[in-house]
C-alpha positions in Angstrom: -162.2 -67.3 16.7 -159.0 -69.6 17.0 -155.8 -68.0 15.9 -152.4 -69.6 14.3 -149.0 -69.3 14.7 -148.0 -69.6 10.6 -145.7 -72.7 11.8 -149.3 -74.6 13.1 -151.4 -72.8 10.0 -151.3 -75.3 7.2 -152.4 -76.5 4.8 -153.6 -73.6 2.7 -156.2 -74.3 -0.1 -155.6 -73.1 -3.5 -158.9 -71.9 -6.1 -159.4 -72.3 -9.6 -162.5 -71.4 -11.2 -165.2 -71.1 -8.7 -168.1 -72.4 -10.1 -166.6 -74.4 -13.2 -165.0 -77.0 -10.8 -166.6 -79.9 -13.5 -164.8 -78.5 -16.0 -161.3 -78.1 -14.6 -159.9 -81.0 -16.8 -161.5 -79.4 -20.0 -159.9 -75.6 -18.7 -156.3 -77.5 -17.7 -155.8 -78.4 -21.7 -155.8 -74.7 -22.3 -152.9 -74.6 -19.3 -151.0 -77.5 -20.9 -151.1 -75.6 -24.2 -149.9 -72.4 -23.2 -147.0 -73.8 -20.7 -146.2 -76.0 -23.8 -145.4 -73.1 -25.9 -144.4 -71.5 -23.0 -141.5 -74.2 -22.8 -140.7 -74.7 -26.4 -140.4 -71.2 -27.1 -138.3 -70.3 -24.6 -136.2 -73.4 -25.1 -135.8 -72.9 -28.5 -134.9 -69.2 -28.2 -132.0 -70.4 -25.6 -130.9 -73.5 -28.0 -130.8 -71.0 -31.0 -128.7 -67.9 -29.7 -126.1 -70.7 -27.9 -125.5 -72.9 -31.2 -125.7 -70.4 -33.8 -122.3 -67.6 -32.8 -123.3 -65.0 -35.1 -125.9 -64.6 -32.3 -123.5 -64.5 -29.3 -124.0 -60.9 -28.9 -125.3 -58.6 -25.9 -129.1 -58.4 -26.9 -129.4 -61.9 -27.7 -127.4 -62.6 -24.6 -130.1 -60.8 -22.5 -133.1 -62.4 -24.8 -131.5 -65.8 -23.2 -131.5 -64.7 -19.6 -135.1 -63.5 -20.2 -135.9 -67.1 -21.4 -134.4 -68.3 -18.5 -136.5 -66.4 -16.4 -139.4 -67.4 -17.8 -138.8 -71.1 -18.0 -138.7 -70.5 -14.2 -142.0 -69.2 -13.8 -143.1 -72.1 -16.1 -141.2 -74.4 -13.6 -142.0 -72.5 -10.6 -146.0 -73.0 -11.0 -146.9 -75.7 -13.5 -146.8 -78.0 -10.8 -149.4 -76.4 -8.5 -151.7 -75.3 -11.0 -151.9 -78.7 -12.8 -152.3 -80.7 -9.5 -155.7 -78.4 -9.4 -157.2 -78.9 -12.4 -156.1 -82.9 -13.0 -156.7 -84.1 -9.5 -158.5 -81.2 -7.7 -155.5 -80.9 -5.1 -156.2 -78.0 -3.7 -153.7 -78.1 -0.3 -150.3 -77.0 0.1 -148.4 -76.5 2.7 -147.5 -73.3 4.6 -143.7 -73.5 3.9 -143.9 -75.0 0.8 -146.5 -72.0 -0.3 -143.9 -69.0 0.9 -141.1 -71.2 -1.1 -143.4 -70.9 -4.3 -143.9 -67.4 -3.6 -140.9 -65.9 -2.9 -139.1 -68.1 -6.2 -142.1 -66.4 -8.7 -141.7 -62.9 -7.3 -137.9 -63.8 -8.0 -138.2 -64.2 -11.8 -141.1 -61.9 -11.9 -138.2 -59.7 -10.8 -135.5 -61.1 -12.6 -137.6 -60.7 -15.9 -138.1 -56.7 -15.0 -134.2 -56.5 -14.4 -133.2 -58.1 -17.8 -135.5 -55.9 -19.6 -133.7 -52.9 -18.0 -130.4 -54.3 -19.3 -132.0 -54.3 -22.8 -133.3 -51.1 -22.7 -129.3 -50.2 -21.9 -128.5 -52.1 -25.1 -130.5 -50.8 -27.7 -129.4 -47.0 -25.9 -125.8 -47.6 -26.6 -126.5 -49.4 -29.6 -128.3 -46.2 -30.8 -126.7 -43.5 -29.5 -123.0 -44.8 -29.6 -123.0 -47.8 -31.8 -119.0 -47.2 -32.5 -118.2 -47.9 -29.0 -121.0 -50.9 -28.4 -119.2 -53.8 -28.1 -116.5 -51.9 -25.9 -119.4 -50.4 -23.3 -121.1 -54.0 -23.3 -118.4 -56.1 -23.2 -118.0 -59.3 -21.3 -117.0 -58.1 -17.9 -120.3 -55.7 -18.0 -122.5 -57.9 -19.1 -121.5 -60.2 -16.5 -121.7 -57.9 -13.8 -125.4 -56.3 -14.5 -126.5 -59.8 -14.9 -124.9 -61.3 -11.3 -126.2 -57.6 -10.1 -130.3 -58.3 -11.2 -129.8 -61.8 -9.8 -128.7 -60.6 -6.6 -131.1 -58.1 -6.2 -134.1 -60.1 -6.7 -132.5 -62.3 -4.1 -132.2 -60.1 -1.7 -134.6 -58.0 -1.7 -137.3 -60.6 -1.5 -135.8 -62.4 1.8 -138.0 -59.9 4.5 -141.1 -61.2 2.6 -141.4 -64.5 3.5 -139.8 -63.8 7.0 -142.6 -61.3 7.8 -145.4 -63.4 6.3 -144.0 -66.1 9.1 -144.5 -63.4 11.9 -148.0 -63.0 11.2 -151.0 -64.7 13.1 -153.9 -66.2 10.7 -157.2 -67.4 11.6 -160.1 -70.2 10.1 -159.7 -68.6 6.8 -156.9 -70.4 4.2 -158.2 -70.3 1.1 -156.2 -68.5 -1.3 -157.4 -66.9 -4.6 -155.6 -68.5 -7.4 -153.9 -72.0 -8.2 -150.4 -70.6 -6.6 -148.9 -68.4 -4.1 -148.4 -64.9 -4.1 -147.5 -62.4 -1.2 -150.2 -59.8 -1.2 -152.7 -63.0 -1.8 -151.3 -64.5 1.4 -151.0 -61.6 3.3 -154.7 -61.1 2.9 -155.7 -64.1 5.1 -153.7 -63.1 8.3 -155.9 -61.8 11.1 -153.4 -59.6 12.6 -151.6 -56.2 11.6 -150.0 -56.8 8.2 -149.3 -53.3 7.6 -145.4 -54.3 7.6 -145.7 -56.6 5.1 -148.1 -54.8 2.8 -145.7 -51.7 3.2 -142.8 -53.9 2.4 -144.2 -55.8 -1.2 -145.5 -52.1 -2.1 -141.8 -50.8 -1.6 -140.1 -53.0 -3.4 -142.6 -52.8 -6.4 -141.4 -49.0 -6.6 -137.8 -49.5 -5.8 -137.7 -52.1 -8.1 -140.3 -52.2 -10.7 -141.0 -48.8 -10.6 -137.4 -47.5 -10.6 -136.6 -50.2 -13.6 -139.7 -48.6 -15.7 -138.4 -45.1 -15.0 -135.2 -46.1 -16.7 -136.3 -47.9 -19.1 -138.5 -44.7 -20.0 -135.8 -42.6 -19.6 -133.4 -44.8 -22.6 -136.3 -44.2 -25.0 -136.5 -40.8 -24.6 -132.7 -41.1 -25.1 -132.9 -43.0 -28.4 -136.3 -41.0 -30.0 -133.9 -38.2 -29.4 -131.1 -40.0 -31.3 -133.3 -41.6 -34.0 -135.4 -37.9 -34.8 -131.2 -36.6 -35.0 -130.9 -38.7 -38.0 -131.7 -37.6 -41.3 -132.7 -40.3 -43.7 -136.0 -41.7 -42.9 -135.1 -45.1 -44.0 -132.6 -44.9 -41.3 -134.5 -44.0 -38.6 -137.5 -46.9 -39.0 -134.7 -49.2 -38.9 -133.3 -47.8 -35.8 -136.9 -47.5 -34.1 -137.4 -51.2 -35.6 -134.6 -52.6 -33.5 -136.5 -51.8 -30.4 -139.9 -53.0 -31.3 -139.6 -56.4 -29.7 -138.2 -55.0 -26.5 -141.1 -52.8 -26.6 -143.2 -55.5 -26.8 -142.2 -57.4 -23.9 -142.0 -54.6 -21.8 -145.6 -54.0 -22.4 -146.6 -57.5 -21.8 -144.5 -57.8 -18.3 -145.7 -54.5 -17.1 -149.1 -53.9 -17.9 -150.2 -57.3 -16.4 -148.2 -57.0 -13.3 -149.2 -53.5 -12.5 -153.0 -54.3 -12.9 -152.7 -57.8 -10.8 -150.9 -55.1 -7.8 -153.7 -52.9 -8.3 -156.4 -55.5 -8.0 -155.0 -57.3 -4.8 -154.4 -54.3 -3.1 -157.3 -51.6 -4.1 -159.8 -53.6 -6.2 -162.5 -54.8 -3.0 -165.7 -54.6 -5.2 -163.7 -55.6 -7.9 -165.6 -59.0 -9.6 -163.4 -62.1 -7.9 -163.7 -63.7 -11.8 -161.5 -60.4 -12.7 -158.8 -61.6 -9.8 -158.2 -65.1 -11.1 -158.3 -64.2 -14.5 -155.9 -60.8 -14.3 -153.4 -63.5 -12.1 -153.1 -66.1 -15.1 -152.8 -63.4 -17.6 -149.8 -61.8 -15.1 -148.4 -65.4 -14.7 -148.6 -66.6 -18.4 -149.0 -64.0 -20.4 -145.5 -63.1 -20.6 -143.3 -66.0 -20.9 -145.9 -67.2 -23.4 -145.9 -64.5 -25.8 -142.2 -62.8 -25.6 -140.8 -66.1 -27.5 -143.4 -65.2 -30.5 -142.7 -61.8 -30.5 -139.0 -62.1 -30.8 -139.2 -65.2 -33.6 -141.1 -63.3 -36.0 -139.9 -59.5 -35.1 -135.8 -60.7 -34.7 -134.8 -61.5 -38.1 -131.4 -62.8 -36.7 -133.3 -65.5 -35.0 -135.1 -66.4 -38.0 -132.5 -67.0 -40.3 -130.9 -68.9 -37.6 -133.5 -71.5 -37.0 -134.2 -71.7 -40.6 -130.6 -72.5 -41.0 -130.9 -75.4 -38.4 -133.9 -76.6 -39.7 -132.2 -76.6 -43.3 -129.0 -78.2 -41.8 -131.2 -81.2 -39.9 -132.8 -81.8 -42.8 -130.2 -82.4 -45.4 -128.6 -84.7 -42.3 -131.4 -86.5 -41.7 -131.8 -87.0 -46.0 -128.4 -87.9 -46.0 
């Protein structure tokens, strides 16, 4: 069997639906749909919360970043994924392959970060809403915000300078229509305990520690909210943090059943592996702009009121 250095091993072959190859131009439609609202969402979200100042507040602050976040996932695999299913591309280069993968396990991390920081905010919002705006002031906000950046950075550098250590052999094909680490990992033909130690750490230093926390502020603010006395009072606190909720939800449970699968599911069906990746890819940055236009009334009367205001200039 012939082995390669990872600078001779290229190209690698992406997948899409095994078996439904005829229909890939018929399955991209559903792709082009989803990044679409995907794109206008998220773009709409950011537009909103910058134009309108009554929004220029922490939460919505965060909400931007975690638009940000997911127009670059949008941004980081549309490009692959469509070259599949419109003109059955299937090759990409080695490099080009750890660039993609290291920039989507950046947002993916990015996104887990910002949702930390909005667990903080609806904590101190809660539990000590006289001193809010003096806690999450400017100078805070900037600071965890440069801080999740920098740890996604960083911590994701030794991942795509082990994967280059690692010897592969004939096999290149890759099981969805991008790049990520354990999926790579998976065709080397040498020892890649390292790096399968190394993405399982940081999912717990990172992922898991952020999901801790973020458990930990809800305790925090149940305990706050079942403190106060009128009822009325308390569904509007809890309400506050039902679209944060929500998005947690839809990052985690995706991402922690996509790590599952790669790394424990062998007799798993490979239908579930390519399906489980596009919900963990998609899912998300699709449905967090939906959830927070019809759960954030802020956001509502805000786009109404551009809407209103375009209108009446467009009459006039």
């Amino acid at each position: 069997m012939r082995v390669f250095n990872s600078s001779d091993f290229k190209p690698l072959l992406l997948s899409g639906f095994s078996g439904l190859e005829a229909y890939h131009t018929q399955i991209s439609i559903l792709f082009c749909v989803l990044y679409l609202i995907d794109i206008m969402g998220n773009s709409t979200i950011m537009i909103v919360i910058w134009m309108e100042q009554s929004l220029h507040a922490p939460m919505y602050f965060f909400l931007s970043m975690l638009a940000i976040s997911d127009l670059g996932l949008c941004a980081t695999t549309l490009p692959t994924i469509l070259r599949l299913f419109w003109f059955n591309a299937r090759e990409i280069d080695f490099d080009a392959c750890l660039a993609q993968m290291y920039f989507i396990h950046i947002f993916s991390m990015m996104e887990s970060g910002i949702l930390l920081s909005m667990a903080f905010d609806r904590y101190v919002a809660i539990s000590n809403p006289l001193r809010y705006t003096a806690i999450l002031n400017s100078s805070t906000i900037m600071k965890m915000s440069v801080g999740f950046v920098l740890r996604a950075i960083i911590v994701l550098i030794p991942a795509p300078v082990l994967v280059k250590q690692l010897k592969f052999c004939e096999a290149n094909v890759l099981s969805h229509s991008y790049c990520l680490h354990p999926d790579i990992i998976k065709l080397s033909c040498s020892d890649h305990l390292v790096s399968s130690f190394l993405g399982l750490t940081v999912i717990i230093i990172t992922f898991g520690v952020d999901s801790v926390l973020i458990l930990l502020s809800y305790v925090k603010i149940l305990t706050t909210v079942l403190g106060i006395a009128s009822p009325e009072e308390r569904v509007k606190a809890l309400n506050t943090c039902v679209s944060h909720i929500c998005a947690v939800l839809l990052v985690y449970i995706p991402m922690l059943g996509v790590s599952i699968i790669h790394r424990f599911g062998k007799c798993v069906p490979h239908v579930v592996h390519i399906i489980m990746g596009y919900v963990y890819l998609l899912l998300p940055p699709v449905l967090n702009p939906i959830v927070y236009c019809i759960k954030a009334r802020e956001i509502q009367k805000a786009m109404l009121k551009k809407i209103i205001s375009n209108t009446i200039h467009s009459v006039l």
